[in-house]
N, C-alpha and C positions, 0 to 999 in steps of 0.2 A: 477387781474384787466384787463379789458380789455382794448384796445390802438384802437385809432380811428384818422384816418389823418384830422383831421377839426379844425376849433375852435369851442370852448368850448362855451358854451350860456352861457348870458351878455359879450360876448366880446366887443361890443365896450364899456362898462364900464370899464372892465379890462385892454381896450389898453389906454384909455382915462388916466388913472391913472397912468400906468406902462410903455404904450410908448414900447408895446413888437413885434408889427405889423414885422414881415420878419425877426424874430428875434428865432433861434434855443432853446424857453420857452415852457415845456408842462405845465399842468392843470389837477389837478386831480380836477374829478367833481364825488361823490359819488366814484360807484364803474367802474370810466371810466376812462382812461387815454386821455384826447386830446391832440394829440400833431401836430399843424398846417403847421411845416415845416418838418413834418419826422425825427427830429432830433432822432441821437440815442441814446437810453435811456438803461443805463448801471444795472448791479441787483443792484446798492446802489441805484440811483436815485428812483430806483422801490420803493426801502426801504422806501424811502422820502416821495414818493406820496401815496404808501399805509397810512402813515401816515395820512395825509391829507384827504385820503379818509374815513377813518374811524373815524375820527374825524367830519367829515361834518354828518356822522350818519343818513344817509338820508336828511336831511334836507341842500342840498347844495346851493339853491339859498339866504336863511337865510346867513350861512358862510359866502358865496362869497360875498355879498353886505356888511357886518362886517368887512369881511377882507379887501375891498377893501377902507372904510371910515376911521376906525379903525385903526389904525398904533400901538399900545398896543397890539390889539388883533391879530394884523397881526405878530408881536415877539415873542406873545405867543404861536403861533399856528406854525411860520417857525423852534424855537428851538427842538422842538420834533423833525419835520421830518428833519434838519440838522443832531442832533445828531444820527437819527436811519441809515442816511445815511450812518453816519462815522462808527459805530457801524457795519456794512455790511463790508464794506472794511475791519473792522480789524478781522471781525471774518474770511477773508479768505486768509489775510497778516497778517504774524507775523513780517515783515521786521521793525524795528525802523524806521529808516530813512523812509520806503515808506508810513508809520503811518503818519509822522510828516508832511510830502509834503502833503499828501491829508488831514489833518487838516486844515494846509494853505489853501487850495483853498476850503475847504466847508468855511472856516468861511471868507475868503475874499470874497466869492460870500454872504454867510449873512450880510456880514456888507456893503454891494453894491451899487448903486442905484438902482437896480433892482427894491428893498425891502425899499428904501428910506432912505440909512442909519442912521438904527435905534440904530447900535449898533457898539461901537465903536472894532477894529478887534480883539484888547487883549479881551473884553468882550464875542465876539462872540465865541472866543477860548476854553475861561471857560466856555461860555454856553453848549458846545459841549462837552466838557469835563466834564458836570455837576459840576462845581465850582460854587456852587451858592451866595458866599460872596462874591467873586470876580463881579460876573456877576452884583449885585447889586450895586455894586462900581461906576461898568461902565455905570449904568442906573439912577446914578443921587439920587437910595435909602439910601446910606449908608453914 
């Protein structure tokens, strides 16, 4: 993907929502990374947004107005690219402990208000950890 220092188009839709204006958030839009404050973006993160990018399938201004109405389809879509994040980190830590800390903070920033606290942070945890009985639990299905 490529990384671009701007914001992303429909941004003021997305700040409008998200409230992310001077704020260290990139944006994957297809196969682009925007990222508006040069924040640094780590190879999990990449993991993440690749995610997202390829899930938009081309058709990202479709996504992005879904995701941005949508709060279902915005969980749906933030699980994958959390867990592929963590999934990054651990294929290059085999540490326990350094495993567990960076759970904590992928599924604390999922359960955020970033994302609107969609999910409660045990849920977010099993979401990432693919628990999906549990995750259900936590979304009110089970």
């Amino acid at each position: 993907m490529k990384i671009v220092i701007a914001r992303p188009p429909l941004w003021k839709e997305i700040d409008a929502e998200f409230h992310v204006a001077g704020q260290p958030v990139i944006f994957a839009w297809d196969d682009t990374i925007y990222n508006p404050e040069d924040a640094d973006i780590s190879l999990d993160l990449m993991a993440h947004e690749k995610v997202h990018g390829w899930r938009q399938r081309g058709e990202p201004t479709i996504w992005w107005r879904r995701y941005i109405a949508d709060p279902n389809f915005r969980l749906a879509e933030e699980i994958p690219a959390h867990r592929a994040e963590y999934q990054a980190f651990c294929r290059r830590n085999i540490d326990r402990n350094a495993r567990a800390r960076f759970l904590n903070a992928v599924a604390g920033r999922l359960c955020s208000p970033l994302y609107g606290k969609m999910i409660s942070m045990s849920g977010a945890r099993d979401a990432i950890l693919h628990k999906p009985t549990t995750l259900a639990l936590s979304l009110g299905q089970g």
